[in-house]
C-alpha positions in Angstrom: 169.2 226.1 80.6 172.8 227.0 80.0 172.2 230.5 81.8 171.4 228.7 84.7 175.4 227.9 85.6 176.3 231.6 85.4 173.7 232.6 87.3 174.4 230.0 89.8 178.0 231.0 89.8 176.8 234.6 90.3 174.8 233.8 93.4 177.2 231.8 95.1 180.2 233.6 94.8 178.7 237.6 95.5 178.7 236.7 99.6 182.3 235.5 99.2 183.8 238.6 97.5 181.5 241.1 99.1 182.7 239.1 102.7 186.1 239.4 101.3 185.8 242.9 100.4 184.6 243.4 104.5 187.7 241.8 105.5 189.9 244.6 104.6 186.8 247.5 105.2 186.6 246.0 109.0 189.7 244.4 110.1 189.6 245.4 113.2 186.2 244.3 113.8 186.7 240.8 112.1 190.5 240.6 114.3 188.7 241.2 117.3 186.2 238.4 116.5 188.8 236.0 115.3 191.1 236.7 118.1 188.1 236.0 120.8 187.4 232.9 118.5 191.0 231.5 119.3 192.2 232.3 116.0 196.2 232.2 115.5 197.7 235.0 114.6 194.2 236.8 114.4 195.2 239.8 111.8 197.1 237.9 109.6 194.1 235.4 109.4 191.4 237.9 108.3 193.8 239.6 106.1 194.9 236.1 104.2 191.1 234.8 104.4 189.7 238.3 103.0 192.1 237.7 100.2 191.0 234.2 99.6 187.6 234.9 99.6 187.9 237.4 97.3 190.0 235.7 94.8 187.9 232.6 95.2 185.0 234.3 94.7 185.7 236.0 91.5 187.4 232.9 89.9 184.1 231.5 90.7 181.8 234.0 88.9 184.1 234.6 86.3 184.9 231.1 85.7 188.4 231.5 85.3 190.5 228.4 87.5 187.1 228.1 89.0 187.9 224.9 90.3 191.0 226.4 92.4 189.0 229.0 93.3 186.1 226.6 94.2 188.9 224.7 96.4 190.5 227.5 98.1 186.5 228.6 99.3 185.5 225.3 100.5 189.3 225.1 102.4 188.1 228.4 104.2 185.0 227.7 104.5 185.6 224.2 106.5 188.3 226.3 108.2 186.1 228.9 109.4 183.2 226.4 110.9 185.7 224.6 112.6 187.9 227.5 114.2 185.3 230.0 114.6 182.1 228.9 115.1 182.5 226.0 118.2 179.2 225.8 119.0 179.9 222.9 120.9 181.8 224.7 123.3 179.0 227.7 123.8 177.6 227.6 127.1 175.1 230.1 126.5 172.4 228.2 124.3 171.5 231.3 121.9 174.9 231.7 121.0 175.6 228.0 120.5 172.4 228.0 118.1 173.6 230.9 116.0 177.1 228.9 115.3 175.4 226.1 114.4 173.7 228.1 111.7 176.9 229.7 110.7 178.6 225.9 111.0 176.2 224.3 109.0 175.9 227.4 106.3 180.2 226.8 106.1 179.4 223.0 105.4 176.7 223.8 103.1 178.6 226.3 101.1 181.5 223.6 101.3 179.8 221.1 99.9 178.7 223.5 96.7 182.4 224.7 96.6 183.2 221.1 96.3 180.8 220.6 93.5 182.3 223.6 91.3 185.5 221.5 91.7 184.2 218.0 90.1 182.2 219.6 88.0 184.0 222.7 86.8 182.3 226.1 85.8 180.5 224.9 83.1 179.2 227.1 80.1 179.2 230.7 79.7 183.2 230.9 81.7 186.2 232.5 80.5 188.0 229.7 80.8 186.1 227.1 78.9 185.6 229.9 76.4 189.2 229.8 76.1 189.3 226.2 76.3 187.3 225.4 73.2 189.2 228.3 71.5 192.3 226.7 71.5 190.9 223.0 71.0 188.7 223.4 67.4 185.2 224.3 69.5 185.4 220.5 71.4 183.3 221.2 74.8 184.9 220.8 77.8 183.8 220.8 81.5 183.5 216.9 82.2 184.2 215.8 86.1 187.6 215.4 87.2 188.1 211.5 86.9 
């Protein structure tokens, strides 16, 4: 059962560094977007996000400040539902369904962001290796209290 929270860290944080990743590859695709979403500063925005996601992401799979990284995700994430996808402002009924997918995804993936933070990484992460290293073997990875 213990594979089971590398795995899951695995699958959740491959879209964010692989969307990170397409930050940079398409920036002027993604500042296009942003700017027609009413994104300040649109370049700067993708650039900073791409990063984010990126080293969010592999904090997340690696399981290194996994809970920062967790945190900075889910600040983006929220971000992005919020500033980008405003379905409620979509006059044309397809597009306003497709952002509420996309808004709902950014709240779902949120809320498991949010979960990495209470609950930490768990087994199998650098960081807890290095934790029980440097504390006698005592397991770590309770919920912040």
């Amino acid at each position: 059962m213990g594979l089971l929270a590398p795995l899951g860290r695995l699958m959740f944080s491959v879209i964010f560094i692989t969307s990170g990743l397409n930050h940079f590859f398409q920036l002027q695709a993604l500042t296009a977007y942003a700017q027609a979403s009413g994104v300040p500063d649109p370049r700067l925005a993708v650039l900073v996000s791409g990063g984010v996601l990126v080293v969010g992401g592999l904090c997340v799979l690696l399981g290194v400040f996994a809970r920062l990284g967790a945190a900075m995700l889910a600040v983006f994430l929220l971000a992005s539902a919020f500033m980008v996808h405003h379905f409620w402002r979509m006059e044309d009924p397809v597009q306003a369904q497709n952002n509420l997918i996309h808004f709902m995804k950014n709240l779902s993936m949120a809320g498991g962001a949010l979960l990495i933070v209470y609950y930490g990484p768990g087994p199998f992460s650098l960081s807890r290796k290095k934790r029980e290293t440097s504390l006698g073997g005592m397991k770590l990875g309770t919920p912040l209290r």
